[in-house]
C-alpha positions in Angstrom: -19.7 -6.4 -12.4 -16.9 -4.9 -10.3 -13.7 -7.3 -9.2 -15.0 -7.0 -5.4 -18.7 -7.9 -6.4 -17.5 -10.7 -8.6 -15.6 -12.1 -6.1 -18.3 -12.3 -3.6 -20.6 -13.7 -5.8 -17.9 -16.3 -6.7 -17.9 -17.1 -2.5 -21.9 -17.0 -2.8 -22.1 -19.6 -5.5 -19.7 -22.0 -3.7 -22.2 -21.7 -0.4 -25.0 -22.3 -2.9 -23.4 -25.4 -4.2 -22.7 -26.9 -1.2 -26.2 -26.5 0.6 -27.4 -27.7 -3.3 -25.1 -31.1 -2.7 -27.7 -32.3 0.5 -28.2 -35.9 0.5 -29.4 -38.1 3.0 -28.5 -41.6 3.8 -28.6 -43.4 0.8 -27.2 -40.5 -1.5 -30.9 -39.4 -2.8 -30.7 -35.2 -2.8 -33.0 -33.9 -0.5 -32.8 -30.3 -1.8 -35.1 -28.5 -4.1 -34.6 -29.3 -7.6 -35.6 -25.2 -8.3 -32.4 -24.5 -5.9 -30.1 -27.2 -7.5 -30.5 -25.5 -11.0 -30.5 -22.1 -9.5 -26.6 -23.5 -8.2 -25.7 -24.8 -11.6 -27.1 -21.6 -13.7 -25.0 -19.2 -11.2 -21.8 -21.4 -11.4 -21.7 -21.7 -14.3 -22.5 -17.7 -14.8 -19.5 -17.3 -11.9 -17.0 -19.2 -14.2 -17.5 -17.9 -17.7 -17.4 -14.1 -15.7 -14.2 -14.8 -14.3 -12.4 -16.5 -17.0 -13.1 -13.5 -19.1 -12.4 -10.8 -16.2 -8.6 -13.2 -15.4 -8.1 -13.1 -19.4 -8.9 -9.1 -18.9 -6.3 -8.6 -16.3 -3.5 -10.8 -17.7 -3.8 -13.6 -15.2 -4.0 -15.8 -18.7 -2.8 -18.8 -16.9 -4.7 -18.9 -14.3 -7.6 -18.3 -16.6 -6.7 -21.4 -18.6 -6.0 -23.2 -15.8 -9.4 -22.3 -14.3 -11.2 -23.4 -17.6 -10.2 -26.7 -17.8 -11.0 -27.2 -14.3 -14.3 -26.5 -14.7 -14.8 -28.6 -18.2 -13.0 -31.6 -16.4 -15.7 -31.7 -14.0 -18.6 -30.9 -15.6 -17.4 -33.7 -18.0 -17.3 -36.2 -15.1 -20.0 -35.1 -13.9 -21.9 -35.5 -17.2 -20.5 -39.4 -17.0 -21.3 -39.9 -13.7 -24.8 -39.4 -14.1 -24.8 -41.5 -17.3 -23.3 -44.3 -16.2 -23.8 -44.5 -12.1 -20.5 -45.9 -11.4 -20.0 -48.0 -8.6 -17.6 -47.0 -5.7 -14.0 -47.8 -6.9 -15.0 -47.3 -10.3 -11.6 -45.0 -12.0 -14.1 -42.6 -12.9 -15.2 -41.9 -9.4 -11.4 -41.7 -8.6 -11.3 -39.2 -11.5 -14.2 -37.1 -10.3 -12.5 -37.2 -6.4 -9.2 -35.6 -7.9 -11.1 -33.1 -10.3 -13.2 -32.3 -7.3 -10.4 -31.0 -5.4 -8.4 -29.2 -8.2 -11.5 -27.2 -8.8 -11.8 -26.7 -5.5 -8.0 -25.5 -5.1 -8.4 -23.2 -8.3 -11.9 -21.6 -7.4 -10.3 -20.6 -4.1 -7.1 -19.1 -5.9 -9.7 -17.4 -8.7 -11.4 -15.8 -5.8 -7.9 -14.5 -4.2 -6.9 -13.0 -7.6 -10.0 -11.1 -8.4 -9.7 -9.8 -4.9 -6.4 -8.6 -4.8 -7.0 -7.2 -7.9 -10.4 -5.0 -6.5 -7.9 -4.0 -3.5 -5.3 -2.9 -6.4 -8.0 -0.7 -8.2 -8.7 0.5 -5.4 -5.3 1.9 -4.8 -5.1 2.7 -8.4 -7.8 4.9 -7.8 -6.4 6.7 -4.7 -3.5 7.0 -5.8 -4.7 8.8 -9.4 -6.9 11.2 -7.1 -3.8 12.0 -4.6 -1.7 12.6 -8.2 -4.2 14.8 -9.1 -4.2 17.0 -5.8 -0.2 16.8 -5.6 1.4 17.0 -8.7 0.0 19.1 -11.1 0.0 16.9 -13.7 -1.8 17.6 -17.4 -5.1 15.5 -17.9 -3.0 13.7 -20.9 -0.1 13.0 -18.2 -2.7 11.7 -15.7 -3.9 9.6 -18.2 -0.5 8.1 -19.0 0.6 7.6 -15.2 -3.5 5.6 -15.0 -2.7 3.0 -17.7 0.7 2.6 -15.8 -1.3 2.2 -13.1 -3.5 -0.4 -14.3 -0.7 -2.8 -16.4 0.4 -3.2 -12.8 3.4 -1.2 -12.8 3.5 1.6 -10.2 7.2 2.1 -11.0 6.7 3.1 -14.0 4.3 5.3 -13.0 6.4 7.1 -10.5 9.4 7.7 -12.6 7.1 8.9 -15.3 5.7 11.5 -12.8 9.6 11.7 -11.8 10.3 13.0 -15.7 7.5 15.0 -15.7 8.4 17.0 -12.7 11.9 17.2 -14.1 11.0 18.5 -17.2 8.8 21.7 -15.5 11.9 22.1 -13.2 14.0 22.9 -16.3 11.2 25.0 -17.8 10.7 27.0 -14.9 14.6 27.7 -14.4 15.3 28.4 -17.9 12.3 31.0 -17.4 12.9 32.6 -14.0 16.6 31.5 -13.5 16.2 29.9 -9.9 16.6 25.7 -9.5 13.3 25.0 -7.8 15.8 22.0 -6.1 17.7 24.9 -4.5 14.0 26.3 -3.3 13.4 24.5 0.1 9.7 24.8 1.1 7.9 24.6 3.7 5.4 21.6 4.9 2.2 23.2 6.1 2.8 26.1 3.9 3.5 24.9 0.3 3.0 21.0 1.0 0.0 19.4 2.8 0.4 18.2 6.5 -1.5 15.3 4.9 0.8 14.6 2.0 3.7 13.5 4.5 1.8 11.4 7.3 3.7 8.3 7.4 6.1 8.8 4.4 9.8 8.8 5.7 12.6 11.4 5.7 16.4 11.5 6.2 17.4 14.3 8.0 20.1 16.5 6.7 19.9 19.7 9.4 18.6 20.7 12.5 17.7 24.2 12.7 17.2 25.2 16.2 15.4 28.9 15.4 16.9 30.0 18.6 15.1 27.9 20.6 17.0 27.1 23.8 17.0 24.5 26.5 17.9 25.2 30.0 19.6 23.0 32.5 15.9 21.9 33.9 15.4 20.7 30.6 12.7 23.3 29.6 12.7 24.2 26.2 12.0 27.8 24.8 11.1 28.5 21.5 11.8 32.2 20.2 8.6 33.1 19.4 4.9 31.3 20.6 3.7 31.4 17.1 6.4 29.5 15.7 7.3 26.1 15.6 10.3 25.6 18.1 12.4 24.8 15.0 12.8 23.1 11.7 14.3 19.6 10.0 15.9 19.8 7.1 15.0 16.7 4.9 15.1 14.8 1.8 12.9 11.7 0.5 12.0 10.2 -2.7 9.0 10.8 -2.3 9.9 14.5 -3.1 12.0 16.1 -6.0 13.2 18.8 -3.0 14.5 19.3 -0.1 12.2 20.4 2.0 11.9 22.2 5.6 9.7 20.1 8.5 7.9 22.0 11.1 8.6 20.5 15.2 5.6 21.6 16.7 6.3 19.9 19.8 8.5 20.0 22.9 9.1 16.7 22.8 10.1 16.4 18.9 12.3 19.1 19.3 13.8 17.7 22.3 14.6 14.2 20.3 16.1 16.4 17.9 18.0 17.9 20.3 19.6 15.0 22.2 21.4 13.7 18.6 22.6 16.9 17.1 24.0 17.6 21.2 25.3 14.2 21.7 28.7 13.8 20.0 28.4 10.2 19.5 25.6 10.0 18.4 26.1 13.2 15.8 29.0 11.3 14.6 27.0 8.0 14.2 24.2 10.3 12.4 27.2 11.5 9.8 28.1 7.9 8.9 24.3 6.8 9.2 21.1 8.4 8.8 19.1 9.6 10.7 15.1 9.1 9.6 11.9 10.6 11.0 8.1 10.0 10.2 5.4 12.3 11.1 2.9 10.0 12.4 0.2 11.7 14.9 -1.4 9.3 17.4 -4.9 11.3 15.8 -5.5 12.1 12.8 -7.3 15.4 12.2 -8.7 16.3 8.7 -5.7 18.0 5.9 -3.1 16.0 8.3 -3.2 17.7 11.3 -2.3 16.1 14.8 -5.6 16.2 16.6 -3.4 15.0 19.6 -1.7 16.2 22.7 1.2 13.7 22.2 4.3 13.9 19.8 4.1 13.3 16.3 7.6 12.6 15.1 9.3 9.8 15.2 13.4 9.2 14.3 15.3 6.2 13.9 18.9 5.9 12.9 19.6 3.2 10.4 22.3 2.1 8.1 23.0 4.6 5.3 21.3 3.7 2.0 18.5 2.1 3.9 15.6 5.3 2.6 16.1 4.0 -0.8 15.9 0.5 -0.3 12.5 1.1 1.5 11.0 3.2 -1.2 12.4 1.2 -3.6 11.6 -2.5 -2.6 8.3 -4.2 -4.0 7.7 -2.1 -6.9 7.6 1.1 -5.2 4.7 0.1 -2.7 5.8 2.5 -0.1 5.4 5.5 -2.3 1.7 4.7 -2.2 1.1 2.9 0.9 3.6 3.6 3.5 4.4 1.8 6.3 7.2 3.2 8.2 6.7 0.7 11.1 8.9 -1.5 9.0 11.9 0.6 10.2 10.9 2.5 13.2 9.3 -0.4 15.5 5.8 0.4 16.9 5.5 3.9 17.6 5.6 5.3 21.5 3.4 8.0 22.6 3.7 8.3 26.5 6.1 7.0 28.3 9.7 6.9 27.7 10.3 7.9 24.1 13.7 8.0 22.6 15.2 7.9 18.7 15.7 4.2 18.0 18.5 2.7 16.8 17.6 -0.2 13.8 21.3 -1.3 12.3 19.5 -4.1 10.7 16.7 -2.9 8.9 14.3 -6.4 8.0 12.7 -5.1 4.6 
């Protein structure tokens, strides 16, 4: 049984247990004795699955801790029925407190076997997008995998990290060219959809002759070009690489740092970020959209790294650039933000 699955079933079992538990009045069960054992056979079932599946995925004391929940009250249970305290009686008090541990711990079971079906679930994205991105070896895929699955995307992506390093040497010492001095081209050699979201610090602004009069209308050189190109960097790449503006507006945005000196000179001490996030999304990362898709922030310099680097690498994976650049505009006035205090 999948993580998910189990950890439905666990929520199923509690419903069953508590519509089992009927009484009326005078504490007689009014419920089907058929239904009551059906409760007990699938708790107990729910227990001994989890234990084992928490033991599985190194959550050992919780495990424990879950295991002696459930004996403690099955135990005072099992004396309860034996001896039919009366109210007061320590062992009801024992069986009050036991009650609401296991009640605690199911609850926190449940949330771990969850978050663990949402992490396979990334593990498995995130094997499939290595797969399509990297070029990696079946044997090397299978390395980054069990990375994957200890919990330990880090060192996952500095293993890809020394595996891309070690074909960047190959390939120079046979062809004599640095494939870091190689800038390519997204929508050419990289995927539209490989970048949406992920972050990049801009190093150059190349107009391609693209010019913009004093009635602020922009001309690109050529209609089948983009009106020009960002130069950027990101860990998320082992390259610079050259980023496409598409759109009037982008290139505009561009425009109004690289023109204005203070804010070129705050860029030089700063950086200056940008995200390519479309308001739609077309299939292989296209903007299905009339609006613009970048967006730029300047920040305090150092602050790309900190953002790919913080929880374990999560952003590599699951980006969420919002965490620097505010909520995105579309319409309206739009602008580059300024964030001097990043809150990561």
């Amino acid at each position: 049984m999948k993580n998910k699955t189990l950890a439905i079933f666990g929520i199923g079992t509690y419903i069953l247990s508590v519509l089992s538990s009927a009484t009326d009045l005078k504490g007689n069960s009014v419920v089907p004795i058929a239904l009551i054992a059906i409760s007990g056979i699938a708790t107990i079932v729910f227990a001994i699955m989890a234990i084992v599946r928490l033991w599985k995925i190194k959550a050992k004391g919780s495990s424990i801790t879950f295991a002696l929940s459930e004996v403690s009250l099955f135990i005072l249970l099992a004396v309860q029925v034996v001896t039919s305290p009366s109210y007061g009686n320590p062992i009801i008090i024992l069986l009050n407190i036991a009650k609401a541990i296991n009640f605690i711990t199911f609850f926190w079971v449940i949330s771990l076997i969850w978050a663990t079906a949402k992490y396979e679930g990334f593990v498995k994205k995130t094997i499939k997008d290595i797969e399509n991105k990297y070029g990696l070896t079946p044997e090397e895929i299978s390395l980054v995998q069990k990375d994957l699955q200890k919990g330990n995307p880090r060192e996952a992506f500095r293993r890809i990290t020394s595996i891309q390093e070690q074909n960047r040497k190959k390939f120079e010492e046979a062809i004599g060219v640095d494939i870091k001095d190689v800038i390519v081209e997204i929508g050419r050699e990289i995927s539209w959809a490989d970048i949406v979201n992920h972050v990049f610090r801009v190093l150059e602004f190349d107009r391609s002759d693209t010019t913009i009069d004093q009635n602020i209308r922009v001309k690109a050189k050529s209609s089948f070009r983009p009106y020009g190109y960002l130069i950027v960097e990101s860990p998320i790449m082992n390259q610079k690489v050259k980023l496409p503006i598409i759109h009037r507006d982008d290139f505009l945005l561009a425009a109004s740092v690289f023109d204005e000196p203070k804010l070129a000179g705050l860029v030089a001490d700063e950086e200056l970020l940008v995200t390519y996030s479309p308001k739609r999304l077309l299939p292989k990362g296209l903007s299905g959209s009339p609006h613009h898709a970048l967006h730029y922030v300047i920040t305090p310099r150092g602050t790309l790294n900190s953002y790919y680097s913080m929880n374990n690498d999560i952003h590599m994976a699951k980006p969420e650039p919002q965490k620097l650049f505010g909520s995105f505009v579309y319409q309206g006035e739009i602008k580059v933000q300024v964030n001097p205090e990043p809150k990561l």
